[in-house]
C-alpha positions in Angstrom: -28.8 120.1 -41.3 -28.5 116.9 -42.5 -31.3 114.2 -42.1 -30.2 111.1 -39.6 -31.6 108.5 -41.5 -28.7 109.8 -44.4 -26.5 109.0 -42.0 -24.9 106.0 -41.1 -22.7 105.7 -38.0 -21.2 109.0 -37.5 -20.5 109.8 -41.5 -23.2 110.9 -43.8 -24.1 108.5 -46.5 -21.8 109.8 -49.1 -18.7 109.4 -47.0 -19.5 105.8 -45.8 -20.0 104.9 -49.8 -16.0 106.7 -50.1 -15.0 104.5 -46.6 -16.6 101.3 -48.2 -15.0 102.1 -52.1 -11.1 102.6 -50.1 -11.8 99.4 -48.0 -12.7 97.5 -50.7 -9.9 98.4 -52.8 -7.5 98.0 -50.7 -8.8 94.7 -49.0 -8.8 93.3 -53.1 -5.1 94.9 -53.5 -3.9 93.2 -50.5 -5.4 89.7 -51.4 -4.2 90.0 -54.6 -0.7 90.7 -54.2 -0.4 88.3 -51.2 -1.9 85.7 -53.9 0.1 86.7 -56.5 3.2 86.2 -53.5 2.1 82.4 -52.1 1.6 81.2 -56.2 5.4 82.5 -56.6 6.4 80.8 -53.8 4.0 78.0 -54.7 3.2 77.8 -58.3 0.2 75.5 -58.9 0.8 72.0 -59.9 -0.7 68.9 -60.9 -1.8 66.3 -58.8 2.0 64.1 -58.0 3.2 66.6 -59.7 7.6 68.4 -59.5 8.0 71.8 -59.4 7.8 73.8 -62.5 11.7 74.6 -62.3 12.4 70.7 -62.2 14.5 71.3 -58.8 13.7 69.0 -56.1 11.3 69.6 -53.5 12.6 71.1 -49.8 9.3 71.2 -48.5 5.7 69.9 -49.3 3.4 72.6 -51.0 1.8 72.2 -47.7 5.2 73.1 -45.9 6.2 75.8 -47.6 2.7 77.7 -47.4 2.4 77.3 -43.8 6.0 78.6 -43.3 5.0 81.7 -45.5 1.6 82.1 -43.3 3.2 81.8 -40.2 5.9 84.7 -41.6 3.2 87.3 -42.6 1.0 86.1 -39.5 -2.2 84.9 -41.0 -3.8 81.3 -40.9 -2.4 79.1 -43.8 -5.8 78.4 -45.0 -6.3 81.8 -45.9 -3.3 81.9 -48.0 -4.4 78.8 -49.3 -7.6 80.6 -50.7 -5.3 83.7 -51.8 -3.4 81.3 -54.0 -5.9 79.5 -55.4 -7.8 82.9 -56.1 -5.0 84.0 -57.7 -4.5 81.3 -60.0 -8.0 80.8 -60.9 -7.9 84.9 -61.6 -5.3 85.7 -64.3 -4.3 89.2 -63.5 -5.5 90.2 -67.2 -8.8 88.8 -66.0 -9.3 90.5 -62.8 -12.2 93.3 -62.6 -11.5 96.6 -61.0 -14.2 97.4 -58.6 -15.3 93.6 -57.7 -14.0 92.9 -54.3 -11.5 89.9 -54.1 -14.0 87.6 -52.1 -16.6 88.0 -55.0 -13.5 86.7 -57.4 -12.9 83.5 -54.7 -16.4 82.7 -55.1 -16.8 83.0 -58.4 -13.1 80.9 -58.8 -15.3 77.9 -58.6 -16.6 77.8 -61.7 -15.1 75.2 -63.6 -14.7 76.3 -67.2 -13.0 79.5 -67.6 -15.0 80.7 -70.9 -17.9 80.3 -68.0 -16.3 81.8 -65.1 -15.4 85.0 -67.1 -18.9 85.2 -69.1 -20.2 85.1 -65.4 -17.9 88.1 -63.8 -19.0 90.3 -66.5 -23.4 90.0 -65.9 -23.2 90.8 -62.4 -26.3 90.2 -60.5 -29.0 93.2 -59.6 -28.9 94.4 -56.0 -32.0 95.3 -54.3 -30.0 97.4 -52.2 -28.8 99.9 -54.5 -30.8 99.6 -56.7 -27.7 98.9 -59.6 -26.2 95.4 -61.3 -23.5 94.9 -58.6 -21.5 92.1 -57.5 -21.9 91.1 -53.8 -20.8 88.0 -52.0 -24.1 86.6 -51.8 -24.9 87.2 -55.4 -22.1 85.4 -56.0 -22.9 82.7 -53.8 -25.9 82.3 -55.6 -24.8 82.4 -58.6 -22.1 79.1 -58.1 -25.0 77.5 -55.9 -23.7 78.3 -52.4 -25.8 79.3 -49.5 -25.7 82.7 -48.7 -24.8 84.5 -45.5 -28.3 86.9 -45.9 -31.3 84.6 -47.1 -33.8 86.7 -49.2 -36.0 83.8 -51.2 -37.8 81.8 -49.7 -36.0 79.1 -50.7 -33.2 80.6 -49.1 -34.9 81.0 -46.1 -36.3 78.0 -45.5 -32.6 76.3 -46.4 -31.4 79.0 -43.6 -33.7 77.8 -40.8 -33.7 73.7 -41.9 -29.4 74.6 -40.9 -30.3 76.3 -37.8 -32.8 73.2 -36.6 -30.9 70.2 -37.5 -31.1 69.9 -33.6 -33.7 68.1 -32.3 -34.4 70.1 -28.9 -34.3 73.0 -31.4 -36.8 72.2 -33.8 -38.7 70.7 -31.7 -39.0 74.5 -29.8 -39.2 76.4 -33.2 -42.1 73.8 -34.2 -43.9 74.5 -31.6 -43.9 78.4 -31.5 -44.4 78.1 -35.5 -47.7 75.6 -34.9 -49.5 78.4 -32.8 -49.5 81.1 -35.4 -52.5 80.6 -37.4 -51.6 81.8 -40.7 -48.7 79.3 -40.4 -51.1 76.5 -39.9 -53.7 77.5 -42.4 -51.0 77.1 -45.0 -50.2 73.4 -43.6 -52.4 70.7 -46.1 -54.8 68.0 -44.3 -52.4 65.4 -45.6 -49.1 67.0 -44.2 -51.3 67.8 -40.8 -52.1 63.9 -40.5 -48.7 62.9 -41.1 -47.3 65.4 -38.3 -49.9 64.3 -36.3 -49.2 60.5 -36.3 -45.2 61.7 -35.6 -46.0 64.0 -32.6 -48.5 61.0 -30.8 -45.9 57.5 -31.3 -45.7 57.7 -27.6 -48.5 55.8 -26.5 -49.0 58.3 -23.6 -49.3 61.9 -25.9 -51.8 59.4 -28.3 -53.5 58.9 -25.4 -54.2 62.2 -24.2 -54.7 63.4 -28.1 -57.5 60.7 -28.9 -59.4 61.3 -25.8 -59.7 65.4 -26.3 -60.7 64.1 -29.8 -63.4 62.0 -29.2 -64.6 64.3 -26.6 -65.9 66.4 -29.5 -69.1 64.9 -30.9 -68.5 65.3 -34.8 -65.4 63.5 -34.2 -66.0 61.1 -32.8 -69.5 60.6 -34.8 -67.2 60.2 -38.0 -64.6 58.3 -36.4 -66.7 55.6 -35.4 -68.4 55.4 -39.0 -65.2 53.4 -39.4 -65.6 49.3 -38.7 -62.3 49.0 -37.6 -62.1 52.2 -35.4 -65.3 51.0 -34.0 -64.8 47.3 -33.1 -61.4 48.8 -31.5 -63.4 51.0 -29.5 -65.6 48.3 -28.4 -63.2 45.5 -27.4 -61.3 48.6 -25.0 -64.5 49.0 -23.1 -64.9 45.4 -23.1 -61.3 45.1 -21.8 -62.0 48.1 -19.3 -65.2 46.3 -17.9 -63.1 43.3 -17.3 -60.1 45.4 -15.4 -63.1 46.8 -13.2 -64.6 43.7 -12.7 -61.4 41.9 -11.9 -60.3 45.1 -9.0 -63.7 45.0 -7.8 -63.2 40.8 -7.3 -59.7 41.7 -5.2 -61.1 44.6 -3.0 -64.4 42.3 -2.4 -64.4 39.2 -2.0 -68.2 38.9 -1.3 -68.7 40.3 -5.1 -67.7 36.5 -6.5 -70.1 35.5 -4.5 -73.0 37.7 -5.7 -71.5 37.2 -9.4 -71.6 33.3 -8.9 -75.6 33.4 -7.5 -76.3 35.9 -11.0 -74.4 33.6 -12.8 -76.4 30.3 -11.8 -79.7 32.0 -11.9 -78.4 33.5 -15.5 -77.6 29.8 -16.8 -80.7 28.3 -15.0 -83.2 30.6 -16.7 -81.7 30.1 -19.7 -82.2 26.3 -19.7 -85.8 26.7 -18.5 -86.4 29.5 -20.8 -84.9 27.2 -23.9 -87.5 23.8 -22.2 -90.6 26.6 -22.0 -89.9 28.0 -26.0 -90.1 24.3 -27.0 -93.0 23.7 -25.3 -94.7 26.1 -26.6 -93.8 26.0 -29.9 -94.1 22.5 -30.7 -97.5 21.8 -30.1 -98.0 24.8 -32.1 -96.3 22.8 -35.2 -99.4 20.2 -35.3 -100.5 20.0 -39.1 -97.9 22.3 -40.3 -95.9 21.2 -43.4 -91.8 21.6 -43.1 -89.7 21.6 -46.7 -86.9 19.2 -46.7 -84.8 22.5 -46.3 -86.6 23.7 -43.1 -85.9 20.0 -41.6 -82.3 20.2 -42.3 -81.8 23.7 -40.7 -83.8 22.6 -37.9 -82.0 19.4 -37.1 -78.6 22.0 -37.9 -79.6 24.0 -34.9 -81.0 21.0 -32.6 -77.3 19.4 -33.4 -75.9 22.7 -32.2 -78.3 22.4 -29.1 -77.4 19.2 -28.4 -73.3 20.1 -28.2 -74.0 23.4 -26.2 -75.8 21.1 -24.1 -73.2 18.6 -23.2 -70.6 20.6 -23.2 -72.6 22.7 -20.1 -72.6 19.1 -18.7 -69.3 18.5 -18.9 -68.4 21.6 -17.4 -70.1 20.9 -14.4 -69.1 17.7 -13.8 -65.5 17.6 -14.9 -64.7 21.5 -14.3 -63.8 22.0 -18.2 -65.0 25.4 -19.4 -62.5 25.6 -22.5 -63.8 25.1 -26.1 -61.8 23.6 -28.4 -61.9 24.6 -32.0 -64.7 21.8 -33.5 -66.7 22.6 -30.7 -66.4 26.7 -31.4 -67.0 26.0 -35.2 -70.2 23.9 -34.2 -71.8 26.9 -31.8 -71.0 29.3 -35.3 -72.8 27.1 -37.2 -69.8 26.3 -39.6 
């Protein structure tokens, strides 16, 4: 009995290799002579130019190949191919056994001491197991992609084709992203750089950087960066002020409160600033200052001096802005 798995379809293996050898021979015999047919009725030409029997032309080389395609009933493009095949393929230099679409393929090769060096060291086939010519071997052989990636090159090539849709890469990145040997392979580098892609929208960077920083490593070595930090501290700042502000519009009474801390804040201050003096002045009795230590003193007393008038101006002319000499002054510049 023979084994399935010789089988293939409903013929054993050796009678599907006889089936493929008859269709492939006749398929090439057809081509050919259907070739050999449209470059009679066509003969190849150069570019503006007449027809090699100097008559003048009835119809465009266009023309007449349609007519003959629409005669025979095929699409004129595939005539188009049969001619060209047969031109390109002498019939001294056509090779029994090599199916007609390998000979297309391999028509592309521009210099004929090339293109027959190349149809005699046909490719190995994994398949068989032999050196055989197959449309893919071909293919690869004149740089085309082929219809059965095997490489990885060829694969990747394959699936870059098939996702040149957004919605479609998008889906395949995904399912690709949670397979864990597919990201292990992925370098820090490349992982950053998809990372900033995937989180332009402010709302997905949103959600990103606060699962980050709700893991401690991370966000102990993201705030060992200045700017990172002084980011992270102006955004609570900003947040405190947002509060304070929809606390102020829900209850009124809070400006109130606020305004009480505020005065008892700024009155301590100036009593606090009157009791350091006096306490620290009497304490200077005897003491010998360099003329650099009176400088920086009388430095800070000027700075004193315009915090204090510009406090008085604020409360008697309502101005609470400070314009730029007056900010450079309180820096000490």
């Amino acid at each position: 009995m023979t084994d399935v798995a010789d089988r293939i379809g409903n013929v054993t293996r050796q009678r599907y290799e006889q089936l493929v050898g008859q269709a492939k021979e006749l398929i090439a015999q057809i081509a050919r002579a259907l070739g050999d047919m449209a470059l009679e009725i066509e003969p190849m030409r150069s570019v503006g130019g007449s027809m090699p029997n100097g008559t003048d032309d009835l119809f465009t080389v266009t023309e007449a190949l349609q007519i003959f395609a629409d005669d025979i009933g095929v699409e004129r493009r595939t005539v188009e191919d049969w001619r060209y095949t047969a031109n390109r393929w002498p019939k001294e230099r056509r090779v029994e056994g090599v199916s007609f679409t390998v000979h297309r393929i391999l028509a592309s090769v521009v210099d004929e001491d090339e293109r027959w060096a190349a149809m005699e060291d046909a490719p190995f086939n994994p398949r068989t197991g032999a050196r055989q010519w197959t449309p893919d071997g071909a293919k690869r052989v004149v740089g085309q992609r082929v219809d059965r990636p095997v490489t990885v090159d060829e694969k990747v090539q394959a699936v870059a084709d098939l996702t040149r849709d957004d919605e479609v890469a998008a889906q395949v990145a995904t399912d690709l992203l949670k397979r864990p040997a597919v990201t292990e392979h992925v370098t820090p580098a490349e992982r950053v750089r998809v990372v900033t892609e995937l989180t332009r929208d402010d709302t997905v960077a949103q959600e990103v950087t606060t699962g980050l920083l709700r893991r401690p490593a991370v966000a102990r070595t993201a705030m060992r960066d200045d700017t990172a930090r002084m980011l992270v501290n102006r955004a609570q700042f900003d947040n405190s002020n947002e509060t304070r502000e929809r606390i102020r519009e829900r209850t009124p009474a809070v400006r109130a409160i606020e305004h009480t801390i505020e005065y008892l804040d700024l009155v301590g201050s100036c009593h606090g600033f009157v009791a350091t003096l006096g306490r620290l002045v009497p304490q200077m009795r005897g003491q010998e200052f360099t003329e650099d230590e009176r400088e920086t003193v009388r430095r800070q007393i000027g700075r004193v001096r315009a915090a204090a008038d510009w406090l008085e101006g604020a409360l008697d002319n309502g101005e609470f802005t400070l314009d730029e000499q007056l900010v450079q002054l309180l820096k000490g510049e």
